[in-house]
C-alpha positions as CSV (number, residue, x, y, z in Angstrom):
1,X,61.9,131.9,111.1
2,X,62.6,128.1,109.9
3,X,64.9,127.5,113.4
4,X,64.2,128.5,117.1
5,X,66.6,127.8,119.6
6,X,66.2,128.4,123.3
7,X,68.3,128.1,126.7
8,X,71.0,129.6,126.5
9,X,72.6,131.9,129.0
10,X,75.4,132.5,131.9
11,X,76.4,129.8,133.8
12,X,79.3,128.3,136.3
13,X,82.2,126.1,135.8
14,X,80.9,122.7,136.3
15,X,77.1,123.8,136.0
16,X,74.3,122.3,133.3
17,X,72.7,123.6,130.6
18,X,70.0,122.5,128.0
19,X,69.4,124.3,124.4
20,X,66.5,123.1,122.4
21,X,66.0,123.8,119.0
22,X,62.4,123.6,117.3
23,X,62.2,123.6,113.5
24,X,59.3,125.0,111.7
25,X,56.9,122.9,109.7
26,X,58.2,124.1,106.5
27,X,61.1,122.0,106.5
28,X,60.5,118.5,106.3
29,X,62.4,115.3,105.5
30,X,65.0,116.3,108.1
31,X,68.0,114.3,108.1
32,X,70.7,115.5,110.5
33,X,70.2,117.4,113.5
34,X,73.3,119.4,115.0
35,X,74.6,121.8,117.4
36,X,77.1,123.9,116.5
37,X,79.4,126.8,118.6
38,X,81.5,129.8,117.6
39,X,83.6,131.3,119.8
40,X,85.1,134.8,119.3
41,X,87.7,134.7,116.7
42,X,87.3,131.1,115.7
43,X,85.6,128.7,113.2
44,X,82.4,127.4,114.2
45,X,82.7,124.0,114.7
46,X,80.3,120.9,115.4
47,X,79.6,119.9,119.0
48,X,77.2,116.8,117.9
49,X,74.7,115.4,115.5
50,X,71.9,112.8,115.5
51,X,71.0,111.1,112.4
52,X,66.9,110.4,111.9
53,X,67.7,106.8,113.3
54,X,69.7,108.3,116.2
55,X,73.5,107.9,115.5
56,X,75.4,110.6,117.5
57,X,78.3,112.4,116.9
58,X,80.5,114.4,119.3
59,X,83.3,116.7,119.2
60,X,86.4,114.9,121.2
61,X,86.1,118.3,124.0
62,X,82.5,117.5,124.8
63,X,82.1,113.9,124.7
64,X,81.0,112.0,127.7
65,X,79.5,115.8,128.9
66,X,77.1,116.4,126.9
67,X,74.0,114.6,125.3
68,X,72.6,115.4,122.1
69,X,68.9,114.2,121.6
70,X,66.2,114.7,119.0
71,X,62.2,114.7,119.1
72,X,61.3,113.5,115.4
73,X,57.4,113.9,115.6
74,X,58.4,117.4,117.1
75,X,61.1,117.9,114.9
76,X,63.1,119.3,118.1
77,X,66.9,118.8,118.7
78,X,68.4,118.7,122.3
79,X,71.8,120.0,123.8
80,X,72.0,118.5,127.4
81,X,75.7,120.6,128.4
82,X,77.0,119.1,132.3
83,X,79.9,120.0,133.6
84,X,80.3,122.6,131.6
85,X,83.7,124.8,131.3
86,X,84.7,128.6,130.6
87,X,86.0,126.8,127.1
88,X,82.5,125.9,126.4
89,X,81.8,129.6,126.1
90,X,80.4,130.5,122.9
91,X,77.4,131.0,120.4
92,X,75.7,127.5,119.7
93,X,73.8,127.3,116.6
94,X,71.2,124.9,115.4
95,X,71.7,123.1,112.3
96,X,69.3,121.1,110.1
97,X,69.7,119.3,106.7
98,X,66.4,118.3,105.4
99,X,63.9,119.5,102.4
100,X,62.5,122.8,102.9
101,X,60.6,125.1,101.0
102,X,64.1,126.1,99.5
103,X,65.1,122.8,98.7
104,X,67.7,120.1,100.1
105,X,70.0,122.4,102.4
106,X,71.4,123.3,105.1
107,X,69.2,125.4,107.7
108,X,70.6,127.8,110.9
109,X,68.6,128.9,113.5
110,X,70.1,132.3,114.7
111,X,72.5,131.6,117.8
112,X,72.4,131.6,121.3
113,X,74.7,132.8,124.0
114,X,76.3,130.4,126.3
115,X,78.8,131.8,128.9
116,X,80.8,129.8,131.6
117,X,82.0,131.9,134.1
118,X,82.3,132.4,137.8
């Protein structure tokens, strides 16, 4: 497993969560870190990135809510979620493009659960 993410789960309408994603030692020379989500019966779509130097990039429904962060010695990407919303509900993936041991790609860790409800 080249991608573990963690902390996802059930929460309220205007509650936090954080998702961290830790990528294995086998893929190195990591580029661009990103969150994505899928929702049932849609596309998944990007939430943010962080470049290596720490550009971010948000989707327009998230921004100003949530706060994307990266560890680069731990090679550990962040999802701080606030205020979150029943739209927010979805399957967030990890995503990282860097050199691996199958080459220059993209990587996916395996999805986790996020659910906004009261």
């Amino acid at each position: 497993v080249q991608l573990v993410e963690s902390g996802g789960g059930l929460v309220q309408p205007g509650g936090s969560l954080r998702l961290s994603c830790a990528a294995s030692r086998s893929i190195f020379s990591i580029i661009t870190m990103a969150w994505y989500r899928q929702a049932p019966g849609k596309q998944r779509d990007l939430v943010a990135s962080i470049s290596r130097g720490g550009t971010t990039n948000y989707a327009d429904s998230v921004r100003g809510r949530f706060t994307v962060s990266r560890e680069n010695g731990k090679n550990t990407v962040n999802l701080q979620m606030n205020s979150l919303r029943p739209e927010d509900t979805a399957v967030y993936y990890c995503n990282v493009y860097g050199n691996g041991d199958s080459g220059w790609r993209d990587y996916w860790g395996q999805g986790t659960q996020v659910t906004v409800s009261s």
